[in-house]
Short mmCIF file of the C-alpha atoms (twelve columns), coordinates in Angstrom:
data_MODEL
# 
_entry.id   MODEL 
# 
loop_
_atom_site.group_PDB 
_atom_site.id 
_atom_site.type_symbol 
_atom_site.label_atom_id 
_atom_site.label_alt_id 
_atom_site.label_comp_id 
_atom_site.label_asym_id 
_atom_site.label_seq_id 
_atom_site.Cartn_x 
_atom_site.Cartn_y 
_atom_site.Cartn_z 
_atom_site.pdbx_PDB_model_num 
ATOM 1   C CA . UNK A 1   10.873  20.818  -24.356 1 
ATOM 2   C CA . UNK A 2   7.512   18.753  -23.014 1 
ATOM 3   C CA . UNK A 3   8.214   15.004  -23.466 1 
ATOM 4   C CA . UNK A 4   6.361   12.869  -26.008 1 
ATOM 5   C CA . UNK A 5   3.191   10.649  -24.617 1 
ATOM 6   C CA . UNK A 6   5.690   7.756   -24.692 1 
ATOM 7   C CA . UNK A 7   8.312   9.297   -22.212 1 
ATOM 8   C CA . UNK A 8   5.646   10.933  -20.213 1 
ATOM 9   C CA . UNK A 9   3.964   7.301   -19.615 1 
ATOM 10  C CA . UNK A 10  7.434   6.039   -18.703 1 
ATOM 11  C CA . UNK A 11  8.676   9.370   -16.644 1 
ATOM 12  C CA . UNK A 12  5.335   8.695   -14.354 1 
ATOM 13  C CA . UNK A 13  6.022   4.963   -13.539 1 
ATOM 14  C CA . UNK A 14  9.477   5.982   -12.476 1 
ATOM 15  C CA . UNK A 15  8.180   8.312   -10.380 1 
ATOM 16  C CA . UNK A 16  5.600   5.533   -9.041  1 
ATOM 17  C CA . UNK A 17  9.177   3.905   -7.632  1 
ATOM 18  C CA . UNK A 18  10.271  6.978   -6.119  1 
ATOM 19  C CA . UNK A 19  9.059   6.445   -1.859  1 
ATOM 20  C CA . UNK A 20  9.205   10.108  -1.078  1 
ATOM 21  C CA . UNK A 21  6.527   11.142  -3.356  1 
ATOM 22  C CA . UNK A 22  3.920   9.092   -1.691  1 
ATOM 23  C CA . UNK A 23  1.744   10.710  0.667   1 
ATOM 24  C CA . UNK A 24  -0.672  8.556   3.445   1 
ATOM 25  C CA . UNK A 25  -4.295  10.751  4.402   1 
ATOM 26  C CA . UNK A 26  -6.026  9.127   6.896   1 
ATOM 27  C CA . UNK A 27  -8.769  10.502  9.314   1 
ATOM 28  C CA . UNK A 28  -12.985 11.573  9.460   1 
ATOM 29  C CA . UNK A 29  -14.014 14.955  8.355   1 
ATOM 30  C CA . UNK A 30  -11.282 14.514  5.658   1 
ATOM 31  C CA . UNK A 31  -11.541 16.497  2.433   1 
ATOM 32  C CA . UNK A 32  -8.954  16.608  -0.214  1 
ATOM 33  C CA . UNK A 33  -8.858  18.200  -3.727  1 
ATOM 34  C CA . UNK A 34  -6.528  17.267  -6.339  1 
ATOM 35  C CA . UNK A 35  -4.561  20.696  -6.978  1 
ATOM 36  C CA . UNK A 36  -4.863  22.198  -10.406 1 
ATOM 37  C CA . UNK A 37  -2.222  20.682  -12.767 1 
ATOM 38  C CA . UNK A 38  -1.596  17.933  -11.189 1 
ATOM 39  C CA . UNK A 39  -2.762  14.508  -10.948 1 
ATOM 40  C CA . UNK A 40  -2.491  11.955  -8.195  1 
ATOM 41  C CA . UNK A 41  -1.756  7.776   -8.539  1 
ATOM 42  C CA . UNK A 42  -3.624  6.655   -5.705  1 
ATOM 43  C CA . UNK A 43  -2.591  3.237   -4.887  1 
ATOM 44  C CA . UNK A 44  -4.624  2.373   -1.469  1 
ATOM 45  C CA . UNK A 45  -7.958  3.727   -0.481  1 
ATOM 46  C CA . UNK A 46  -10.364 2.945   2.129   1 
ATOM 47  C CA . UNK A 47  -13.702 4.377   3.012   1 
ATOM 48  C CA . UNK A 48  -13.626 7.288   1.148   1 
ATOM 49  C CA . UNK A 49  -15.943 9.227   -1.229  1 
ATOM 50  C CA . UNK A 50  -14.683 9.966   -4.598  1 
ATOM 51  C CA . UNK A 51  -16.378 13.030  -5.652  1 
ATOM 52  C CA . UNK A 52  -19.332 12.529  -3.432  1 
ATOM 53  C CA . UNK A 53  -20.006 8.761   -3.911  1 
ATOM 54  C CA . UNK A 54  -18.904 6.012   -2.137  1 
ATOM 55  C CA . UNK A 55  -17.698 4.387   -0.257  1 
ATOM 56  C CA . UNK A 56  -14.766 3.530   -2.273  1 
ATOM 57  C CA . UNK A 57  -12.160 0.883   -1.578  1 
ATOM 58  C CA . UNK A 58  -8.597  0.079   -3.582  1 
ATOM 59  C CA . UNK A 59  -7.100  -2.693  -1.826  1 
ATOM 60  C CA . UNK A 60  -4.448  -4.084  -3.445  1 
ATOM 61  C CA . UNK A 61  -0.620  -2.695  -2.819  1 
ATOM 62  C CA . UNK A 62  1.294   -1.896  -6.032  1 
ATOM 63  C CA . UNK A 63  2.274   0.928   -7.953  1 
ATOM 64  C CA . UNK A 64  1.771   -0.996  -11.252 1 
ATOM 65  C CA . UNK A 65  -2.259  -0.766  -10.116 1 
ATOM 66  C CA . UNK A 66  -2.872  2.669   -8.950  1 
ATOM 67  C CA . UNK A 67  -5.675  4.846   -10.056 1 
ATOM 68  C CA . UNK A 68  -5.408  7.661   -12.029 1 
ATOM 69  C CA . UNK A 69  -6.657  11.381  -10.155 1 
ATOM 70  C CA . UNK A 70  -7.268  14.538  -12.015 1 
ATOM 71  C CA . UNK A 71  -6.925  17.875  -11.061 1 
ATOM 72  C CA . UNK A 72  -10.433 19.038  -9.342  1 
ATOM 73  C CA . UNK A 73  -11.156 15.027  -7.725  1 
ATOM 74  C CA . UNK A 74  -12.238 15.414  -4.660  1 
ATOM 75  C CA . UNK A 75  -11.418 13.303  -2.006  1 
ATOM 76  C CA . UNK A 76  -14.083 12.821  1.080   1 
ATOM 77  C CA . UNK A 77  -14.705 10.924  4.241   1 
ATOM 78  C CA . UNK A 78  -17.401 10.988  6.550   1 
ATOM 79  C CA . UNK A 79  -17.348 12.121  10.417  1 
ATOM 80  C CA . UNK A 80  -18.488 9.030   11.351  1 
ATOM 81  C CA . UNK A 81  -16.183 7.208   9.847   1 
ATOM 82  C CA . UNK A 82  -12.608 7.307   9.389   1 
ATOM 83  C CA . UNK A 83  -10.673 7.102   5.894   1 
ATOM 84  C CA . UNK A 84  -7.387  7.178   4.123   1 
ATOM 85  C CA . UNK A 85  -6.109  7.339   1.122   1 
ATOM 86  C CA . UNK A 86  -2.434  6.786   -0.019  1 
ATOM 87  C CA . UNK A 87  -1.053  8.560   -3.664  1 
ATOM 88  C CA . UNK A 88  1.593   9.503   -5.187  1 
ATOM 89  C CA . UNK A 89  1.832   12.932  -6.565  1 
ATOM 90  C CA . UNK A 90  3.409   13.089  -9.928  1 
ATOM 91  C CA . UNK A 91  4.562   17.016  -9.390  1 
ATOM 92  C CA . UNK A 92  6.377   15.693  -6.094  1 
ATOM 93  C CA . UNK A 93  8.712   12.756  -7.364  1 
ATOM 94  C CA . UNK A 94  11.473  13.399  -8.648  1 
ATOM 95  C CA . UNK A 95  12.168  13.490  -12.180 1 
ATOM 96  C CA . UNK A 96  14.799  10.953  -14.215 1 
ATOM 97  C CA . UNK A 97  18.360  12.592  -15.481 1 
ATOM 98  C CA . UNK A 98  18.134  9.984   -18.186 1 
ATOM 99  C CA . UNK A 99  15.879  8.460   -21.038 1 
ATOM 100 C CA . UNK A 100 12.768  7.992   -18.653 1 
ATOM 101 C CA . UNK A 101 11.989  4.118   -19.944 1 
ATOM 102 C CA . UNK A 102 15.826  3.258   -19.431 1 
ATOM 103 C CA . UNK A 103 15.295  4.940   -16.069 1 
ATOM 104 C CA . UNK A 104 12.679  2.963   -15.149 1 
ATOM 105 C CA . UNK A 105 14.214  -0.559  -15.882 1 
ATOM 106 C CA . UNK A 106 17.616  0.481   -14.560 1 
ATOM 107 C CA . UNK A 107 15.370  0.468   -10.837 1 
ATOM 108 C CA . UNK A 108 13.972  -2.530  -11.635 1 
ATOM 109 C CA . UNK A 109 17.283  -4.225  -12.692 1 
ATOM 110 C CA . UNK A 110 19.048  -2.674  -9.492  1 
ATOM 111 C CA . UNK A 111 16.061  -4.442  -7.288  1 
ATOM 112 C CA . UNK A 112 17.925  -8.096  -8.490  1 
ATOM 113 C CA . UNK A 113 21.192  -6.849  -6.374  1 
ATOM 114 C CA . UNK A 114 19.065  -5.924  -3.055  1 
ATOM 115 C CA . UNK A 115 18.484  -8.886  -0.553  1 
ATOM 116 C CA . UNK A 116 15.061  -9.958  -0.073  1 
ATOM 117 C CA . UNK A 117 13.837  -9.545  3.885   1 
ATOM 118 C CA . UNK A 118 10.855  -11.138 5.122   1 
ATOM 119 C CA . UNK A 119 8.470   -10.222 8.343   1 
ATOM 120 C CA . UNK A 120 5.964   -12.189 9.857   1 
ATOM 121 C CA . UNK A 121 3.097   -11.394 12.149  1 
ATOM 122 C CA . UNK A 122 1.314   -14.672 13.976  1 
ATOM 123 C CA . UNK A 123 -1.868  -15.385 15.510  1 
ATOM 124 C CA . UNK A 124 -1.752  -18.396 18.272  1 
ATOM 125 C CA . UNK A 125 -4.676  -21.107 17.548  1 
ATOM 126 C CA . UNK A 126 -8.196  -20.299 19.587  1 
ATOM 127 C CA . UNK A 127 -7.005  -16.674 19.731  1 
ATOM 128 C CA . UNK A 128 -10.547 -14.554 20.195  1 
ATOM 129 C CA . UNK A 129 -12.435 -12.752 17.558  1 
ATOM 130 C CA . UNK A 130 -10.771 -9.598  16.142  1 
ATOM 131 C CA . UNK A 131 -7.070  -10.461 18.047  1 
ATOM 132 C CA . UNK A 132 -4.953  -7.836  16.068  1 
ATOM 133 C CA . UNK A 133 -1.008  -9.353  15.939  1 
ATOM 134 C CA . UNK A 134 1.790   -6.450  15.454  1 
ATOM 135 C CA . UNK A 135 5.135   -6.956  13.675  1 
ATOM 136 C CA . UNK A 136 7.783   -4.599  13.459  1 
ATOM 137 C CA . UNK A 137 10.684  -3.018  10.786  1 
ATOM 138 C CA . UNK A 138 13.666  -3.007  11.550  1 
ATOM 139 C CA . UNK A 139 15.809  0.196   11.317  1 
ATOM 140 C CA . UNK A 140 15.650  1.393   7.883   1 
ATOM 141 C CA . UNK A 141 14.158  4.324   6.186   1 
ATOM 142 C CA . UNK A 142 12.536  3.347   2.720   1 
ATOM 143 C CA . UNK A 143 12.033  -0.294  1.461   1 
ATOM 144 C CA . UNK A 144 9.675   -1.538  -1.533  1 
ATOM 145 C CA . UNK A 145 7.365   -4.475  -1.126  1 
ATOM 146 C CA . UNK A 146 7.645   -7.545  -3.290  1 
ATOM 147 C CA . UNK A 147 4.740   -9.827  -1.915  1 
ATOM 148 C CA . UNK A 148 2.826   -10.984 0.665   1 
ATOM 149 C CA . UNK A 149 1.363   -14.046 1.874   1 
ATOM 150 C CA . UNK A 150 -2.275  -14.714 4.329   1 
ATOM 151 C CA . UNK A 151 -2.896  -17.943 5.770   1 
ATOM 152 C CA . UNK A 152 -4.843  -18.467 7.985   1 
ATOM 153 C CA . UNK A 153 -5.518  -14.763 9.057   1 
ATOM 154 C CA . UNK A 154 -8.311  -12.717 7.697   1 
ATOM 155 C CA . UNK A 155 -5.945  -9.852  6.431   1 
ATOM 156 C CA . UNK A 156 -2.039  -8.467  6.867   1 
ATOM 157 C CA . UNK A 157 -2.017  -4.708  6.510   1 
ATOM 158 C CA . UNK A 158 1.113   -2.126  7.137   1 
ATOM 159 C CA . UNK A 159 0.774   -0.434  10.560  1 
ATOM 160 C CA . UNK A 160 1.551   2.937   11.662  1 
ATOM 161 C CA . UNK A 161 -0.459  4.082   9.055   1 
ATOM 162 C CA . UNK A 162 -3.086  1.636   8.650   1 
ATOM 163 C CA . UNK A 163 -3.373  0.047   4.656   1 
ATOM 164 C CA . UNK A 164 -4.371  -2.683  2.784   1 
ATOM 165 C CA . UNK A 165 -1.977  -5.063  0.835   1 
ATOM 166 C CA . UNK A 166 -4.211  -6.852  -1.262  1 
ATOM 167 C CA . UNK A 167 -8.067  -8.102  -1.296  1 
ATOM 168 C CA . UNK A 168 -9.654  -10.169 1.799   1 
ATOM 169 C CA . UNK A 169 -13.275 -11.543 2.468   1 
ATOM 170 C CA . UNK A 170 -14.136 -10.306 5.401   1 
ATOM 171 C CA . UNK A 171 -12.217 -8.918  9.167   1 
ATOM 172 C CA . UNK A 172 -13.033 -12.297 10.504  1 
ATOM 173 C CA . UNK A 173 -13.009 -15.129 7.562   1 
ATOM 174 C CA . UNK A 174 -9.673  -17.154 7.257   1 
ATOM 175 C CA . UNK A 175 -8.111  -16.709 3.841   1 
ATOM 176 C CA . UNK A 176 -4.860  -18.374 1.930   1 
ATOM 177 C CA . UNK A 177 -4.758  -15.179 -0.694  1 
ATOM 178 C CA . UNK A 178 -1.057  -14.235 -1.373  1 
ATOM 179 C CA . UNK A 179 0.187   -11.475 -4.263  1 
ATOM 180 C CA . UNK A 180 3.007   -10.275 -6.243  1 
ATOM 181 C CA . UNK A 181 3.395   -6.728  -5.127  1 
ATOM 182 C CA . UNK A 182 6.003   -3.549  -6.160  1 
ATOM 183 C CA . UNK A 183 4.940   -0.615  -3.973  1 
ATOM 184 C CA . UNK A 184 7.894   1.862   -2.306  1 
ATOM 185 C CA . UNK A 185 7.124   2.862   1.325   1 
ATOM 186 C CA . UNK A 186 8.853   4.664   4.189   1 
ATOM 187 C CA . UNK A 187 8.988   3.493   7.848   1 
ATOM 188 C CA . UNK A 188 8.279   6.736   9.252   1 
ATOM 189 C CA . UNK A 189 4.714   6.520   7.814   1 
ATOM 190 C CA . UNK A 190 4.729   2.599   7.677   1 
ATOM 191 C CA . UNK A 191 6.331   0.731   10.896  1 
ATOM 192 C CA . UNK A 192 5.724   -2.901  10.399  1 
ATOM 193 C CA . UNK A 193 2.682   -5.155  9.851   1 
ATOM 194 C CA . UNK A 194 -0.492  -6.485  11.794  1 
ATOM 195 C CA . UNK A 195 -2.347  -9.526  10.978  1 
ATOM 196 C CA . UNK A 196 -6.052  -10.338 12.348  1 
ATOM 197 C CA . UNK A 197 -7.429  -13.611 13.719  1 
ATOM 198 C CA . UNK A 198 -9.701  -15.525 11.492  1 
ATOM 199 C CA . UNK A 199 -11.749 -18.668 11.558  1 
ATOM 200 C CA . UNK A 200 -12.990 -21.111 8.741   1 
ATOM 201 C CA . UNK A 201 -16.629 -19.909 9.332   1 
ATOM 202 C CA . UNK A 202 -16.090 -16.268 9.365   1 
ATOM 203 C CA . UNK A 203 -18.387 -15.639 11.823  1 
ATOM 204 C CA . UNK A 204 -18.180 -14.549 15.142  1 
ATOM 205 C CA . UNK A 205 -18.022 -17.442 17.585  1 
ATOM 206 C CA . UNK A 206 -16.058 -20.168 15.844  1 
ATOM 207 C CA . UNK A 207 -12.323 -20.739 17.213  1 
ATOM 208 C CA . UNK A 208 -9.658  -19.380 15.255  1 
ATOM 209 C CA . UNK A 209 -7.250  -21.154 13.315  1 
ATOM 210 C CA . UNK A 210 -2.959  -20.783 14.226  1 
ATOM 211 C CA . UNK A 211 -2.651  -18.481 10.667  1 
ATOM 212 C CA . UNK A 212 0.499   -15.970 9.719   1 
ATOM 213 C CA . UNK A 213 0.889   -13.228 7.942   1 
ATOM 214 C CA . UNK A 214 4.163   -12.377 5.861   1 
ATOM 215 C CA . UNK A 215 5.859   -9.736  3.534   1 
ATOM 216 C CA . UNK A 216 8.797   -9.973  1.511   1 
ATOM 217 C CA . UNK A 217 10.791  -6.698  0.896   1 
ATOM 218 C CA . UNK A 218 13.470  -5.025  -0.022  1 
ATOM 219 C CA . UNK A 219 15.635  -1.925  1.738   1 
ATOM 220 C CA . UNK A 220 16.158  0.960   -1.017  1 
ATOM 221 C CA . UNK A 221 20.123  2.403   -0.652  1 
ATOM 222 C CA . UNK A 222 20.425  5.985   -0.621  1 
ATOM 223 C CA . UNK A 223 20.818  7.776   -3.652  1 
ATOM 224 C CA . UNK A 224 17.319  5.256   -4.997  1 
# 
């Protein structure tokens, strides 16, 4: 029986929870088409072409934010410059046993039992321009972000796979932005953090300041 608009709404953001339906794209040359009967939740894009135009950026982290894409969008990103794209594909996640809305809010309700971790990623005062910082996970094999917090760097991105967490102003302006986030990720795509240097100025010869760059999460038990 094909569920009602209502469960179908609430089926998908379960499956936005779900960490092994998520799929990271990254590279020049790259072309993607959304298969036929399906539709992909992108939730981080960078310097792609969406259909042919572009360049097209989603910065922000967060399943609760992604963007909605049909069968037939095509994905793009130039040889010159490299791209990526991270979605989750609805036809991929796993489905809920259960009334999908209940579903959904039991994983949210079972994220207030799960300790919160943090990681931080530091740049040392008078660093130089463009000084990239590396933090990394420890052992564990999916997690879900909760938030993050700048200051003082120009951005704090996952690494492994390169991607946003949330908006910046530039690679080398110093920024205090933090954000609520909910996104699932695993550490064999995602294997810690970077943070950038960054100066009050933004531009290229100014000293930059001592700044950090943290994440909360949370490690998903089996069985999530």
């Amino acid at each position: 029986m094909a569920l009602s608009s209502k469960r179908q709404y609430w089926s998908r953001m379960y499956r936005l929870l779900d960490p092994n339906a998520y799929t990271y794209s990254s590279g020049t040359s790259m072309s993607l088409i959304v298969p036929a009967g399906t539709t992909w939740y992108a939730t981080n894009m960078w310097f792609v072409y969406v259909n042919g135009n572009g360049p097209y950026f989603h910065r922000k982290l967060d399943c609760r934010e992604c963007i909605e894409l049909p069968a037939g969008t095509v994905i793009t990103s130039t040889s010159g410059q490299s791209g990526f794209i991270y979605y989750c594909d609805y036809a991929a996640a796993t489905a809920p046993a259960t009334d999908p809305e209940e579903a959904y809010y039991a994983r949210l309700n079972q994220l207030t039992s799960i300790q919160i971790s943090s990681l931080t990623a530091s740049i040392t005062v008078g660093s130089a321009r463009g000084t990239v910082v590396s933090a990394s996970f420890p052992s564990f094999t999916s997690g879900i972000l909760r938030g993050v917090a700048n200051n003082e760097v120009s951005w704090t991105i996952l690494s492994g796979g390169s991607m946003n967490t949330m908006d910046e102003i530039s690679d080398d302006h110093q920024q205090r932005f933090t954000s609520e986030l909910l996104m699932p990720f695993k550490t064999s795509i995602f294997t810690g953090i970077q943070v950038r240097s960054a100066s009050v100025s933004g531009n290229a010869t100014d000293t930059s300041l001592a700044g950090t760059g943290t994440i909360l999460y949370q490690v998903l038990p089996g069985g999530w």
